[in-house]
MOPAC internal coordinates of N, CA, C and O (Angstrom, degrees):
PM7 1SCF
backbone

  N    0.0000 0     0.00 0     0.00 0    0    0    0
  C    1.4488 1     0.00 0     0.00 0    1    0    0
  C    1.5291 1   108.74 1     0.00 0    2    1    0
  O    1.2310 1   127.54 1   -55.28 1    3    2    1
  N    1.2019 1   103.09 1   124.72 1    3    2    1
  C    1.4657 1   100.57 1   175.94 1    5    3    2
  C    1.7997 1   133.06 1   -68.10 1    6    5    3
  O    1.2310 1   101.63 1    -4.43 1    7    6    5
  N    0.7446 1   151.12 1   175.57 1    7    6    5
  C    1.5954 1   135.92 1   159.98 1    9    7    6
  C    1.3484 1   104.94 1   -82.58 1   10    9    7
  O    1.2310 1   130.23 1   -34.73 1   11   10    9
  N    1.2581 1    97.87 1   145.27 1   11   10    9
  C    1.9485 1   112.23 1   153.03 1   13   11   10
  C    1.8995 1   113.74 1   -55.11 1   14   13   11
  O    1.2310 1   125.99 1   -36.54 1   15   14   13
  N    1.4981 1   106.08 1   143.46 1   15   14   13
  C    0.8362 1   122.18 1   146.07 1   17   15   14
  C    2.1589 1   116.13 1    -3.81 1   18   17   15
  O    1.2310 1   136.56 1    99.07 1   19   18   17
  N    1.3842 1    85.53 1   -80.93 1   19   18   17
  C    1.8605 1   101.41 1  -163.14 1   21   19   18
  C    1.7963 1    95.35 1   -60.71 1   22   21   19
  O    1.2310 1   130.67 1   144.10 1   23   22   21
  N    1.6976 1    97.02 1   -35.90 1   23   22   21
  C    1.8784 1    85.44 1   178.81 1   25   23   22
  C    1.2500 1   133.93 1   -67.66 1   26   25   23
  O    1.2310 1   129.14 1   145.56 1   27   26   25
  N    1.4239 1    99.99 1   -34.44 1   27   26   25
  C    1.8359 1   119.01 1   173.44 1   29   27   26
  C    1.2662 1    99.92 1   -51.45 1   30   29   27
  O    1.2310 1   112.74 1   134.63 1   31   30   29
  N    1.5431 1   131.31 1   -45.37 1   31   30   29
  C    1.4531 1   122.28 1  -165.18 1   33   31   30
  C    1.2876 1   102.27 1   -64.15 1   34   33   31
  O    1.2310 1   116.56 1   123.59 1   35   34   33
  N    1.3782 1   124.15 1   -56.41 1   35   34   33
  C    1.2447 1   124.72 1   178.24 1   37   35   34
  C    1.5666 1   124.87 1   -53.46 1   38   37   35
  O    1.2310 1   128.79 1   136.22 1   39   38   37
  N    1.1918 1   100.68 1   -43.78 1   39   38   37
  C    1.9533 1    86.68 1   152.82 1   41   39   38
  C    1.1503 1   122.55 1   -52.18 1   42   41   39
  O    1.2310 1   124.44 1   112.57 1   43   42   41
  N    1.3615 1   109.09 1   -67.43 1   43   42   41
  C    1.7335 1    89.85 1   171.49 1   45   43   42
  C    0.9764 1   136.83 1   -64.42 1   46   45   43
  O    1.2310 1   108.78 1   174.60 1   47   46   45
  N    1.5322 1   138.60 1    -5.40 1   47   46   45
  C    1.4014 1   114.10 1   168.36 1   49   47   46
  C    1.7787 1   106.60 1   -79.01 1   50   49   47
  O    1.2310 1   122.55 1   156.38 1   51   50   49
  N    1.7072 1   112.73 1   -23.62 1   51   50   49
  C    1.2177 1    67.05 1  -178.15 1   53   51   50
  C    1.7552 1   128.22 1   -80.72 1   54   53   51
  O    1.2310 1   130.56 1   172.51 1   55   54   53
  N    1.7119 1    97.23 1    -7.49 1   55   54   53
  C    1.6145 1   114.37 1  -160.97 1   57   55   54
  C    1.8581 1    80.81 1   -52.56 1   58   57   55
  O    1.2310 1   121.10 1   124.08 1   59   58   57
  N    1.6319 1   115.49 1   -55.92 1   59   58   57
  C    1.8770 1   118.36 1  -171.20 1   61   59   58
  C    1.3680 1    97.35 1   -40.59 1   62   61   59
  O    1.2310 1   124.18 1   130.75 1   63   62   61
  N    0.9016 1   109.59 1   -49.25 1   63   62   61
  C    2.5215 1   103.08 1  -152.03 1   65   63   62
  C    1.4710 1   100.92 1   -96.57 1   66   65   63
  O    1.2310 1   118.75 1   174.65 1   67   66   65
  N    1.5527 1   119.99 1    -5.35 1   67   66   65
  C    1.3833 1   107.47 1  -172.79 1   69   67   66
  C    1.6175 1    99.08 1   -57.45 1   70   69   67
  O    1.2310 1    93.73 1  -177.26 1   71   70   69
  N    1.0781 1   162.91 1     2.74 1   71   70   69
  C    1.8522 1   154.74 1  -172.00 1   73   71   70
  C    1.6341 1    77.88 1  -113.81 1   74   73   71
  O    1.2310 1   118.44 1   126.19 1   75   74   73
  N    1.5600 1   120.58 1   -53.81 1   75   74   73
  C    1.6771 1    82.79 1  -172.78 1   77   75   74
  C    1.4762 1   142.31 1   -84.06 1   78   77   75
  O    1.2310 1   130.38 1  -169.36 1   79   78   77
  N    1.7170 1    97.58 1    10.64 1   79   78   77
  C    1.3448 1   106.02 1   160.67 1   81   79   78
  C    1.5548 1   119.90 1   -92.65 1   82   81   79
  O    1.2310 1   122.72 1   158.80 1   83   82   81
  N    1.2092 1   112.40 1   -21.20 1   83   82   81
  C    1.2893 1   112.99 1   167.51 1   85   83   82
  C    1.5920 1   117.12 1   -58.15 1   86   85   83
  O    1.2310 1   123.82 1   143.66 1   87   86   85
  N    1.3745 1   110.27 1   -36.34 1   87   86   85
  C    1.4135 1   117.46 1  -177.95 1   89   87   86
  C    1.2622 1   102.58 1   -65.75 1   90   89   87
  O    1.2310 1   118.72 1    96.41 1   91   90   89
  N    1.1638 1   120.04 1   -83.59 1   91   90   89
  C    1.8011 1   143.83 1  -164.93 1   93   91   90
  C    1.2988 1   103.03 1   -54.15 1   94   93   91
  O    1.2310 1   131.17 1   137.22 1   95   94   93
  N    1.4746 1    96.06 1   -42.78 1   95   94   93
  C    2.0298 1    76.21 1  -170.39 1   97   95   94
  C    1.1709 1   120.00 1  -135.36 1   98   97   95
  O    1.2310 1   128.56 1  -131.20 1   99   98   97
  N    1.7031 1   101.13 1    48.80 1   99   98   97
  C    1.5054 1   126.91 1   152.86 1  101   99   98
  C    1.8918 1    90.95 1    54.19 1  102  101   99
  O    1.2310 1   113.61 1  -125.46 1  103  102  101
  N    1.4482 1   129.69 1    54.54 1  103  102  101
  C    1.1527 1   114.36 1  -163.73 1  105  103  102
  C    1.7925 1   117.75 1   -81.76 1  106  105  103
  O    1.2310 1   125.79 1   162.51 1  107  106  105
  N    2.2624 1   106.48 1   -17.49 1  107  106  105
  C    1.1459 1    58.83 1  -166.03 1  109  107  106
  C    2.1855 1   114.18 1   -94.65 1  110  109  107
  O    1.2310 1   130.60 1  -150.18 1  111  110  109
  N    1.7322 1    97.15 1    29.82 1  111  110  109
  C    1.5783 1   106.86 1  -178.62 1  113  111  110
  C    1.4830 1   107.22 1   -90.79 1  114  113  111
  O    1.2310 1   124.77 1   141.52 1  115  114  113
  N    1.4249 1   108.44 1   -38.48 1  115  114  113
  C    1.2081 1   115.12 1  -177.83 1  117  115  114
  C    1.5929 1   131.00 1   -56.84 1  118  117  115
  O    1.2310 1   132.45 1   121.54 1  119  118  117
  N    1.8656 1    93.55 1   -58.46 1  119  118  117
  C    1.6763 1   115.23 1  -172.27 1  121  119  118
  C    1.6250 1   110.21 1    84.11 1  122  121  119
  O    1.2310 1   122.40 1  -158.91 1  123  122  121
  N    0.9549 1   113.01 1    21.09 1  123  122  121
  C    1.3465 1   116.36 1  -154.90 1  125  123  122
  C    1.6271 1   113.82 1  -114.22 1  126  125  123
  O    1.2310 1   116.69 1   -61.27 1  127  126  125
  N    1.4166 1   123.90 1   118.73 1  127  126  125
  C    1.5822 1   122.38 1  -159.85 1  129  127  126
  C    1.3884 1   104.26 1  -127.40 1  130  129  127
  O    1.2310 1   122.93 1  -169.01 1  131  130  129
  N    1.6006 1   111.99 1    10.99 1  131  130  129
  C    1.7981 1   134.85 1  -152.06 1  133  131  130
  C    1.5081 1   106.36 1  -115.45 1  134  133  131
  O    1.2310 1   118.92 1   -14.64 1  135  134  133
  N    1.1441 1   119.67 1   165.36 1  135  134  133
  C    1.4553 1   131.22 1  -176.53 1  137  135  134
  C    1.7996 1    85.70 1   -94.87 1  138  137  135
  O    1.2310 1   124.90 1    -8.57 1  139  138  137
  N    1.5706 1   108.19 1   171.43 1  139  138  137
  C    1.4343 1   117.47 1  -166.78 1  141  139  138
  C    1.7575 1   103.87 1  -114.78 1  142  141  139
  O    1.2310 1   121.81 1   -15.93 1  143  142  141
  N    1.0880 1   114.13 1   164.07 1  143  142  141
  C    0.9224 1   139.41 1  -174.63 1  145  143  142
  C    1.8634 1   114.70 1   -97.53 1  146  145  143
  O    1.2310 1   111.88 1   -66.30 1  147  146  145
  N    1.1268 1   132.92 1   113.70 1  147  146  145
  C    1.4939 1   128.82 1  -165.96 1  149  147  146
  C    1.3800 1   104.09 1  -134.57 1  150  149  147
  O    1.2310 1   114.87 1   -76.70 1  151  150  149
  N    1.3775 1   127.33 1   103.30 1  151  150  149
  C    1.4038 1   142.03 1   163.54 1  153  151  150
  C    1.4989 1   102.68 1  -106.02 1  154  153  151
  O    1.2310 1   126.14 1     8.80 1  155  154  153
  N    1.5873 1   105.80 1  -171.20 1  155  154  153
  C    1.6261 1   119.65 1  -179.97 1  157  155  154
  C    1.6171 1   100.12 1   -64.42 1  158  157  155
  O    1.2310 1   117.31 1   133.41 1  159  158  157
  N    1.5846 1   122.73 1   -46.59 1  159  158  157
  C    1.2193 1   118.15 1  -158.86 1  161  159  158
  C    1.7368 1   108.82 1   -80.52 1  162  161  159
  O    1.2310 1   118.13 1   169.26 1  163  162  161
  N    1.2013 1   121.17 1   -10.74 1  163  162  161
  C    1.6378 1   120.60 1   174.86 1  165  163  162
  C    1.5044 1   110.13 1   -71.62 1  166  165  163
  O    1.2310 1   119.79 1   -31.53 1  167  166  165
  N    1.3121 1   118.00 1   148.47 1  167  166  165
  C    1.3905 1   118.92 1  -175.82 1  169  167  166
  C    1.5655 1    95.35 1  -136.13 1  170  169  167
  O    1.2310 1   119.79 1   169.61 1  171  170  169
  N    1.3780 1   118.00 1   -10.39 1  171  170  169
  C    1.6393 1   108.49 1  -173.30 1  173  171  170
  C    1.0569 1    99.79 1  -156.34 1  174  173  171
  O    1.2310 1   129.70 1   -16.93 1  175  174  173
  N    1.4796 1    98.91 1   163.07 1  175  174  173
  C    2.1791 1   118.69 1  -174.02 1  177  175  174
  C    1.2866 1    89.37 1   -54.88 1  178  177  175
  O    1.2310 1   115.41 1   115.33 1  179  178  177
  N    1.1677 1   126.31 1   -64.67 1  179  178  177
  C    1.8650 1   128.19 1  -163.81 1  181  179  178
  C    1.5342 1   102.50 1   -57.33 1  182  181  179
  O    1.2310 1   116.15 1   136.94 1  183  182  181
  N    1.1394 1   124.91 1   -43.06 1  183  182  181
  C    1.7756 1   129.45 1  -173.49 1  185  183  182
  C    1.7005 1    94.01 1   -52.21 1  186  185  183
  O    1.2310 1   125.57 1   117.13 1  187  186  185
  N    1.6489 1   106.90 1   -62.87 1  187  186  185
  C    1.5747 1   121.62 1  -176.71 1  189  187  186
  C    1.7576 1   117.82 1   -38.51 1  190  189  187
  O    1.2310 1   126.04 1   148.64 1  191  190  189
  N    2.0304 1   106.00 1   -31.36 1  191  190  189
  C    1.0716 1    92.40 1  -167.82 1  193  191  190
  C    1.8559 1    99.05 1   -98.96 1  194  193  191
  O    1.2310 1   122.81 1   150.92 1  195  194  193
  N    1.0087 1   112.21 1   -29.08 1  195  194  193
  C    1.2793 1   110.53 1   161.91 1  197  195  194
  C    2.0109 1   122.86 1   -47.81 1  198  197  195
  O    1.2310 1   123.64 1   135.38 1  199  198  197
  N    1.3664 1   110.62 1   -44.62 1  199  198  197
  C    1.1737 1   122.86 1   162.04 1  201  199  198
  C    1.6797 1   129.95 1   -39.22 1  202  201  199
  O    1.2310 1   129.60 1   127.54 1  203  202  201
  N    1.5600 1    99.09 1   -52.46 1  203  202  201
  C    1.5586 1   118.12 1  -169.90 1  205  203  202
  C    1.4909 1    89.11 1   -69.61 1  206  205  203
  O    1.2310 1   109.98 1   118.81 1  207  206  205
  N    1.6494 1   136.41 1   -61.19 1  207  206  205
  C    1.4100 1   126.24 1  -179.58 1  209  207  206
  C    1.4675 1   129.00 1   -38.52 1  210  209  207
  O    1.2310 1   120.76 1   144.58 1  211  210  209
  N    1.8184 1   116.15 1   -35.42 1  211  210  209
  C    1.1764 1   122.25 1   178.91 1  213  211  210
  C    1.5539 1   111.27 1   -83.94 1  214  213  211
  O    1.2310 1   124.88 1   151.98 1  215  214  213
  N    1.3951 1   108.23 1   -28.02 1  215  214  213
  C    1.6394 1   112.57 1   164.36 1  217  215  214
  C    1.5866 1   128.64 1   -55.18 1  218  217  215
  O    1.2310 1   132.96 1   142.80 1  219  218  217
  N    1.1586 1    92.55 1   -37.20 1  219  218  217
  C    1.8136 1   125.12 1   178.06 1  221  219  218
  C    1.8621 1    93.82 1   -50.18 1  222  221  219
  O    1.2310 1   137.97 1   110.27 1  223  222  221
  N    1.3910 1    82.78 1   -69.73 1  223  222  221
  C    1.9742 1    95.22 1  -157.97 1  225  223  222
  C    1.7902 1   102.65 1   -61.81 1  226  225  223
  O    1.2310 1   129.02 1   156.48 1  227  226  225
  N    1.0077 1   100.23 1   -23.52 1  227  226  225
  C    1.7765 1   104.74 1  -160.45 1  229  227  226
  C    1.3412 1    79.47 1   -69.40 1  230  229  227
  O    1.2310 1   122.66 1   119.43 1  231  230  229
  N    1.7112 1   112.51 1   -60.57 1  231  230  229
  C    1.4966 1   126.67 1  -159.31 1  233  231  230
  C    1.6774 1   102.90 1   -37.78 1  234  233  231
  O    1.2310 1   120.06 1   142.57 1  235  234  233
  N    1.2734 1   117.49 1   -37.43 1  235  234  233
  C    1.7486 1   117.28 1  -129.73 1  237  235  234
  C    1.7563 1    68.02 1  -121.30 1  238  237  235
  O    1.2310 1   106.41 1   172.72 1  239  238  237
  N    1.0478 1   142.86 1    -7.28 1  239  238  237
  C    1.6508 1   109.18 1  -163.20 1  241  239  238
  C    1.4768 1   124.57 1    55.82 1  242  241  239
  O    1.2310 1   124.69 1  -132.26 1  243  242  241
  N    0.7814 1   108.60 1    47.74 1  243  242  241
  C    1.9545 1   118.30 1  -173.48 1  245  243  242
  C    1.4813 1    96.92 1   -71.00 1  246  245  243
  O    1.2310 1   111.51 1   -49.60 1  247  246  245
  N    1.6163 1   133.60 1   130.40 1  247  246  245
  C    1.2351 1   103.51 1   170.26 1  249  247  246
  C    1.6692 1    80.08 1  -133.29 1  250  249  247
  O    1.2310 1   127.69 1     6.53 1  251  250  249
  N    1.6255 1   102.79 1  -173.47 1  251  250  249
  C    1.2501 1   132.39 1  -166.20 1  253  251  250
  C    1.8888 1    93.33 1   -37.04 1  254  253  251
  O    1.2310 1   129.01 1    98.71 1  255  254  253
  N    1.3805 1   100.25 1   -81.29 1  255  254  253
  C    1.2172 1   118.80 1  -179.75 1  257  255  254
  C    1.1979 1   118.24 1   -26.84 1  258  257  255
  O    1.2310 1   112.97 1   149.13 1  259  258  257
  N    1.2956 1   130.89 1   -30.87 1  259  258  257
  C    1.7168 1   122.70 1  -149.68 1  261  259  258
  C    1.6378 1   110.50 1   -88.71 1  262  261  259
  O    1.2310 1   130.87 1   -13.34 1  263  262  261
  N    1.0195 1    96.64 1   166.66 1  263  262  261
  C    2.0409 1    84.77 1  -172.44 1  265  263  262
  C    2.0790 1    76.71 1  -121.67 1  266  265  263
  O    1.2310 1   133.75 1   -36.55 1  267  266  265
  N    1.0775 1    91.01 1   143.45 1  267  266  265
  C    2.1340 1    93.18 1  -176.39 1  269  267  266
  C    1.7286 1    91.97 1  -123.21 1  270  269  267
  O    1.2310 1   127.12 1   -31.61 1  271  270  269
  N    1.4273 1   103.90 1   148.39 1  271  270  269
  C    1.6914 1   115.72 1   170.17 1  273  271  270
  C    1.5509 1    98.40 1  -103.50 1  274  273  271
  O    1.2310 1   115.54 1   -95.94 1  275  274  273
  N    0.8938 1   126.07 1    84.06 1  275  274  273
  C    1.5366 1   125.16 1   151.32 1  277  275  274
  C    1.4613 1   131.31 1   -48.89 1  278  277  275
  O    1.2310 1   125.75 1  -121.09 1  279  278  277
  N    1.6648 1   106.56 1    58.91 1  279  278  277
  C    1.5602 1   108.16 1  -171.98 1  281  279  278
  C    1.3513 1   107.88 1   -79.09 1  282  281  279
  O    1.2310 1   121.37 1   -42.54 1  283  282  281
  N    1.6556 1   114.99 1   137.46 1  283  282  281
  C    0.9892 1   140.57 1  -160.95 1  285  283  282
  C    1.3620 1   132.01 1    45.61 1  286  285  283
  O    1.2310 1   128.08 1  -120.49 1  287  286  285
  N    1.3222 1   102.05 1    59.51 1  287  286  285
  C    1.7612 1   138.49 1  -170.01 1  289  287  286
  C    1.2575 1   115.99 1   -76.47 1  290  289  287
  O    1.2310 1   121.47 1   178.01 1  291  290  289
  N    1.6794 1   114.78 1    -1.99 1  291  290  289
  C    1.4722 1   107.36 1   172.60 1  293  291  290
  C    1.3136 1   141.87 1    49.72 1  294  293  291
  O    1.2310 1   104.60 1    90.35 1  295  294  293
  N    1.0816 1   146.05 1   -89.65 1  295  294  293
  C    1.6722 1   143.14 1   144.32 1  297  295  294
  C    1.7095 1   107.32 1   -95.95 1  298  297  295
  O    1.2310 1   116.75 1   155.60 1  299  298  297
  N    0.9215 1   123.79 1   -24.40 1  299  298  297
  C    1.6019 1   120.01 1  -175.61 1  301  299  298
  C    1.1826 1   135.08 1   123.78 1  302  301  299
  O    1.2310 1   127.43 1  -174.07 1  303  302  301
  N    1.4956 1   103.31 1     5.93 1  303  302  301
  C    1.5526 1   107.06 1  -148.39 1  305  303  302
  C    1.4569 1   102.46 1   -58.55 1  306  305  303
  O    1.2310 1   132.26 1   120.24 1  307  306  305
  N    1.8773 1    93.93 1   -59.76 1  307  306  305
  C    1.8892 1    92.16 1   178.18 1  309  307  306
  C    1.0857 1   142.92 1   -46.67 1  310  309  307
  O    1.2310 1   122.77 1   142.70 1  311  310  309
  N    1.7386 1   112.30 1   -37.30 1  311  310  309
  C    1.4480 1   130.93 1   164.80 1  313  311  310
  C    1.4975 1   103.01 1   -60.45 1  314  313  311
  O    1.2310 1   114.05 1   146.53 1  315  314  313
  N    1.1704 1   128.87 1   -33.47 1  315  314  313
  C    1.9122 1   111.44 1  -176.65 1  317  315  314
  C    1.3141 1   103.79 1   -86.70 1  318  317  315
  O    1.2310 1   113.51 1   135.59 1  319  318  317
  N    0.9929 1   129.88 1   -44.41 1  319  318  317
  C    1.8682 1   138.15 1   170.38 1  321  319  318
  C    1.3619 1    88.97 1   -46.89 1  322  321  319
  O    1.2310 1   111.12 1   108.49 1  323  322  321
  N    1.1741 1   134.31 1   -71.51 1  323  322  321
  C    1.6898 1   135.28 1  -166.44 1  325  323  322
  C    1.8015 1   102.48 1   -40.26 1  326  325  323
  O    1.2310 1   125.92 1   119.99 1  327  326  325
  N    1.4645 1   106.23 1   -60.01 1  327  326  325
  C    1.5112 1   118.36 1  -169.37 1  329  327  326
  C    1.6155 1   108.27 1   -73.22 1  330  329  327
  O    1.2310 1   124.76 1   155.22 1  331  330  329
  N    0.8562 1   108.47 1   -24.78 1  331  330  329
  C    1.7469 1   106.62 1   177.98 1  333  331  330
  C    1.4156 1   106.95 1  -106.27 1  334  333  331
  O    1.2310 1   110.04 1   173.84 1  335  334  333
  N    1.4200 1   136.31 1    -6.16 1  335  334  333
  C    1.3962 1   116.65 1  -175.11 1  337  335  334
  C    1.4768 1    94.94 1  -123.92 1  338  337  335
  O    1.2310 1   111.83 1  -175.42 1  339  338  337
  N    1.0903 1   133.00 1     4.58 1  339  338  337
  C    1.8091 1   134.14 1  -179.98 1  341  339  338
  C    1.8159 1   107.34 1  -134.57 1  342  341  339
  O    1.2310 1   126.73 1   150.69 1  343  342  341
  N    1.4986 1   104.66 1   -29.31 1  343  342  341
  C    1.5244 1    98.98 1   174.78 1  345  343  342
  C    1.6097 1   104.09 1    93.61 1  346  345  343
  O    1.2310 1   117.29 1   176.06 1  347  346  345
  N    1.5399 1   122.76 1    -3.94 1  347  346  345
  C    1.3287 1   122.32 1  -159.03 1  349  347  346
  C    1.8848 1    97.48 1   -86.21 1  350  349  347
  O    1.2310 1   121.38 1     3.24 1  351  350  349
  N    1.6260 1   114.97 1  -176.76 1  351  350  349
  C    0.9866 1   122.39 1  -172.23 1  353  351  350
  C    1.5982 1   101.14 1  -109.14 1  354  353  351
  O    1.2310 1   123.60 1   -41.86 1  355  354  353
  N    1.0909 1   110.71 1   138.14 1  355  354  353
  C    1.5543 1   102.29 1  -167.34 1  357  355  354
  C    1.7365 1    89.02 1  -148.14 1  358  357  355
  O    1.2310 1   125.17 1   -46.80 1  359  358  357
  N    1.5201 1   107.67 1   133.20 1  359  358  357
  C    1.4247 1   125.70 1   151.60 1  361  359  358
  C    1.5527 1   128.03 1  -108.71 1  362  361  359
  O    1.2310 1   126.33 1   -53.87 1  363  362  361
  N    1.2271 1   105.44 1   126.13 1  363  362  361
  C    1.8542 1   109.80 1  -172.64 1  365  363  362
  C    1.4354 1    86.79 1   -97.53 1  366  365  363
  O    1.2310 1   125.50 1   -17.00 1  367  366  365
  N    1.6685 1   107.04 1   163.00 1  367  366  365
  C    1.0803 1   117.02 1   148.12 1  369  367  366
  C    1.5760 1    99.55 1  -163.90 1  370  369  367
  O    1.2310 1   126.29 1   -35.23 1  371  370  369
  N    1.7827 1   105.51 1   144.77 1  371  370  369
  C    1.3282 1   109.15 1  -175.89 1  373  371  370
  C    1.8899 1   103.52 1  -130.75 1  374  373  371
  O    1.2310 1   132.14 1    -3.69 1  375  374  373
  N    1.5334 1    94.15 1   176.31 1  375  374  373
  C    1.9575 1    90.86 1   170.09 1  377  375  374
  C    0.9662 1   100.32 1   -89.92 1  378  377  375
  O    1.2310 1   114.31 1   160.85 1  379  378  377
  N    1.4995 1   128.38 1   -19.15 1  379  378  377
  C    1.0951 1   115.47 1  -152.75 1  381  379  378
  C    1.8687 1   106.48 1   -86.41 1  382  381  379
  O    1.2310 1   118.31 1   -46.93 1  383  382  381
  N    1.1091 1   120.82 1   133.07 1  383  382  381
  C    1.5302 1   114.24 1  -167.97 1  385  383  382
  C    1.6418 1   100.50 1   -90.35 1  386  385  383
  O    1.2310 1   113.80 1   168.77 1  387  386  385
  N    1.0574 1   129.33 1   -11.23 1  387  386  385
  C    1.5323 1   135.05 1  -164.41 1  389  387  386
  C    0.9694 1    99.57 1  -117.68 1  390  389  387
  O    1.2310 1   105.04 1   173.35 1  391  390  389
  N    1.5598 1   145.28 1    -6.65 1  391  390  389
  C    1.6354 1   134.83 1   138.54 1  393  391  390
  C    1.1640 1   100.50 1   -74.45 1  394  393  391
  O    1.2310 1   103.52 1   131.31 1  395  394  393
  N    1.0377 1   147.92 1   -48.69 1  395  394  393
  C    1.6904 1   151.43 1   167.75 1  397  395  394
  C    1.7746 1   102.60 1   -10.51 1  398  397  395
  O    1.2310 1   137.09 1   100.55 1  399  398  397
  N    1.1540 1    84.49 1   -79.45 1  399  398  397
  C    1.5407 1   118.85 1  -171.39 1  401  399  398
  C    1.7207 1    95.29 1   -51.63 1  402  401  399
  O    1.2310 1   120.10 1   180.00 1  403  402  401

């Protein structure tokens, strides 16, 4: 099946910026394809993006039990933070086949 129109774009922008997320936002330590999170206790962009994931789960009530669809999950970051810091079952899925990968 081919993609739509509106999806192809979205592959490509990220296939274009994938080097400038690698740059900026330290992607491949981080996992991170998200804007950050900034309270009193953050001191750095990377703290912020680590932050926004634990904000996420608090936000949503994620518990052990829950199985989560992480649509348009990008490299994974949230879905592996989800699975390693709550224990829950989490499925990503992206267009992009080279965040996949």
């Amino acid at each position: 099946m081919q993609p739509t129109e509106y999806h192809q774009r979205i592959i490509d922008y990220y296939k274009a910026s994938e080097n400038s997320y690698k740059d900026a936002w330290d992607l491949k330590n981080s996992l991170a394809i998200h804007y950050g999170y900034w309270d009193d206790t953050v001191r750095s962009f990377r703290q912020s993006l680590s932050k926004m994931n634990e904000v996420m789960a608090i936000t949503a009530q994620i518990k052990r039990t829950d199985k989560v669809l992480d649509a348009g999950c990008g490299v994974g970051g949230s879905s592996i933070f989800l699975a390693k810091w709550i224990s829950c079952h989490v499925t990503g899925i992206s267009l992009s086949e080279a965040q996949v990968q």
